[in-house]
C-alpha positions as CSV (number, residue, x, y, z in Angstrom):
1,X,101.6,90.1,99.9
2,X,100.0,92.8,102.0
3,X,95.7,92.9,102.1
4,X,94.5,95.1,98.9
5,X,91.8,97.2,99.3
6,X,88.5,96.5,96.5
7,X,90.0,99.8,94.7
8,X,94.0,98.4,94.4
9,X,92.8,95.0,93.8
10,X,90.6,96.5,91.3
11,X,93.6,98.6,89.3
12,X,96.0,95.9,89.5
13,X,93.3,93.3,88.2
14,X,93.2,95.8,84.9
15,X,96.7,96.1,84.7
16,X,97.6,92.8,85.2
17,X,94.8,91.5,82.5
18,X,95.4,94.5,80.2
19,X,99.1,94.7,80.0
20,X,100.9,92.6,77.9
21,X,104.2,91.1,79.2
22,X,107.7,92.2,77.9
23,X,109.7,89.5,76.6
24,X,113.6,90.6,76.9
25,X,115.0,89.5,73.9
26,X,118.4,88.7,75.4
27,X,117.7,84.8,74.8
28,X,119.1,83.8,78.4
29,X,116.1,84.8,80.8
30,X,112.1,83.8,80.6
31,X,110.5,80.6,81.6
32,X,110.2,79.3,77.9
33,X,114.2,80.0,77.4
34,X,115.3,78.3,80.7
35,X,112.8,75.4,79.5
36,X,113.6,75.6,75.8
37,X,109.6,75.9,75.2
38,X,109.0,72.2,76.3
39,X,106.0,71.4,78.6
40,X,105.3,68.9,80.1
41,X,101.8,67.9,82.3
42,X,102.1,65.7,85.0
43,X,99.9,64.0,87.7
44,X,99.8,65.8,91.3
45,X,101.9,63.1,92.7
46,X,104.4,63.4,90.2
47,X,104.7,67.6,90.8
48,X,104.9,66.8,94.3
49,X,107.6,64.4,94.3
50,X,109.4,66.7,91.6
51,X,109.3,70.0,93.7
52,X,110.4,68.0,97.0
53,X,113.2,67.2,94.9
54,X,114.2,70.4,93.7
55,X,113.8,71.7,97.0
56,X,116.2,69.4,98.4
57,X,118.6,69.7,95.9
58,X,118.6,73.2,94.4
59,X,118.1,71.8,91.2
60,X,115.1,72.7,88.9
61,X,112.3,69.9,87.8
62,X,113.6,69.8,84.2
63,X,117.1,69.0,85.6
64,X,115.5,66.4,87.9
65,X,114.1,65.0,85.0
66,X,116.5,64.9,82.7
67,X,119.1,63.3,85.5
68,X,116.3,60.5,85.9
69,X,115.7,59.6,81.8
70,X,119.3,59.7,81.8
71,X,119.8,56.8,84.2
72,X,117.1,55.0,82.1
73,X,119.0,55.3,79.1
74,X,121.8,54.1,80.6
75,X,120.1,51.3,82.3
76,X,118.2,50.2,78.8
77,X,121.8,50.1,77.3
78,X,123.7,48.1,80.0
79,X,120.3,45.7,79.3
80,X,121.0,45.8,75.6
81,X,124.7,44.9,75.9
């Protein structure tokens, strides 16, 4: 991002806390629909390790996650059999 002057940093600081943010509607797009509203808070280390990930494997933290509790059902049922 280029160097604002006082005066643009100034106007987009108002318009940035002023303006609310359009939500689309079309139910594919938005940060809460590609994470279905789930949060999660993690430890640094955790986010870290996470984003390295994703990085590496063009796959998004939730996938990540999801691939690794996954395994640990699986694992937890070859245990139970």
């Amino acid at each position: 991002m280029p160097d604002l002057t006082e005066e643009e940093y100034d106007a987009l600081d108002e318009l940035l806390t002023k303006t609310t943010p359009k939500v689309s509607g079309d139910g594919k797009s938005g940060f809460f629909m590609k994470h279905k509203g789930n949060i999660i808070i993690v430890n640094d280390t955790t986010a870290t390790y996470l984003r390295a990930r994703a990085d590496a494997t063009h796959k998004s933290p939730s996938e990540l996650v999801d691939e690794m509790v996954q395994e640990q059902i699986s694992l937890s049922d070859a245990l139970v059999r």
